[in-house]
C-alpha positions as CSV (number, residue, x, y, z in Angstrom):
1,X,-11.9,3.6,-5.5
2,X,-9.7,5.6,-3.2
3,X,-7.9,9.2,-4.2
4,X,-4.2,8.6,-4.7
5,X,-3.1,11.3,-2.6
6,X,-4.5,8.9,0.0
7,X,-2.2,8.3,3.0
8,X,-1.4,4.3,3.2
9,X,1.8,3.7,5.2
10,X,1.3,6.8,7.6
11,X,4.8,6.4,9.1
12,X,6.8,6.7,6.0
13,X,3.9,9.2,4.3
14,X,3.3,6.7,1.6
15,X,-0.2,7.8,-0.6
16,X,-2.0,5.3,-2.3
17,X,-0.6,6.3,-5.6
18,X,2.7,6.1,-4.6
19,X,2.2,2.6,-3.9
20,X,0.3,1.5,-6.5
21,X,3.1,2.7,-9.0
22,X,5.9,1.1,-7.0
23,X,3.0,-2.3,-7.0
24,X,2.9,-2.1,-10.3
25,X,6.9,-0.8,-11.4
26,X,8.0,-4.1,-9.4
27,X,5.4,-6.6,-10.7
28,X,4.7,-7.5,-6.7
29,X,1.6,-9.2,-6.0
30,X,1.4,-10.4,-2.8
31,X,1.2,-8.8,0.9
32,X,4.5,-10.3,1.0
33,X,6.6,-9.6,-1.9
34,X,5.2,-5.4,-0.9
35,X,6.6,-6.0,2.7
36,X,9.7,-8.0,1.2
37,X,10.6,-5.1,-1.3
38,X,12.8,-2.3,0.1
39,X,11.8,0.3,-3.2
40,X,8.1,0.6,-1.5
41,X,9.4,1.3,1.7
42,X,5.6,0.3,3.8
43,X,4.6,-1.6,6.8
44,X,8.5,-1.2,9.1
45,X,7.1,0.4,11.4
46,X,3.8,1.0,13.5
47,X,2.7,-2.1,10.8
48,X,-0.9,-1.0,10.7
49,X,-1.1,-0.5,7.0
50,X,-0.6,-4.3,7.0
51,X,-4.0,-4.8,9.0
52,X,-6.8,-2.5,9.7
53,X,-5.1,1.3,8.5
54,X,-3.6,3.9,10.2
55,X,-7.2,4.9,11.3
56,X,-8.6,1.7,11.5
57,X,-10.6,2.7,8.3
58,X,-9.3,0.0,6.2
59,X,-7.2,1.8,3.8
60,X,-4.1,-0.8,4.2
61,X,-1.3,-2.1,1.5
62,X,-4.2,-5.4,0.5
63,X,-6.6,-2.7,-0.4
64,X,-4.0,-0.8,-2.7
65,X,-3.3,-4.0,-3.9
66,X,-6.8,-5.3,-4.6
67,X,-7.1,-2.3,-6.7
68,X,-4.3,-2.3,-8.9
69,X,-5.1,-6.3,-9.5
70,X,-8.4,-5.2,-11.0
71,X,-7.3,-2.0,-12.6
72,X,-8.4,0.6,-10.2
73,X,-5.6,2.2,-9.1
């Protein structure tokens, strides 16, 4: 598990919490319908949070949503 102050989407300063709540407020569940939803406001940028992270750490928007799938976020 990651801390939810966790930067995810570095260009719009998007923590892992913050995207987990907007995940979960939207029912999303897909890479897809994250990307497609304008309230979670991730991945218009520099699009690394898509892929590999910011840092190439692999804290990305799949991750978040791995984790809020099984609860842990």
């Amino acid at each position: 598990m990651i801390p939810k102050e966790t930067e995810i989407c570095v260009c719009n300063s998007v923590s892992a919490g913050e995207l987990a709540s907007c995940i979960k407020k939207h029912s999303l569940e897909t890479l897809e319908d994250v990307l497609e939803n304008e309230k979670c406001n991730v991945g218009d940028k520099c699009e690394s949070c898509k892929d590999e992270g910011f840092n190439n750490d692999g804290l990305n928007i799949p991750l978040v949503l791995a984790l809020v799938k099984r609860g842990q976020l």
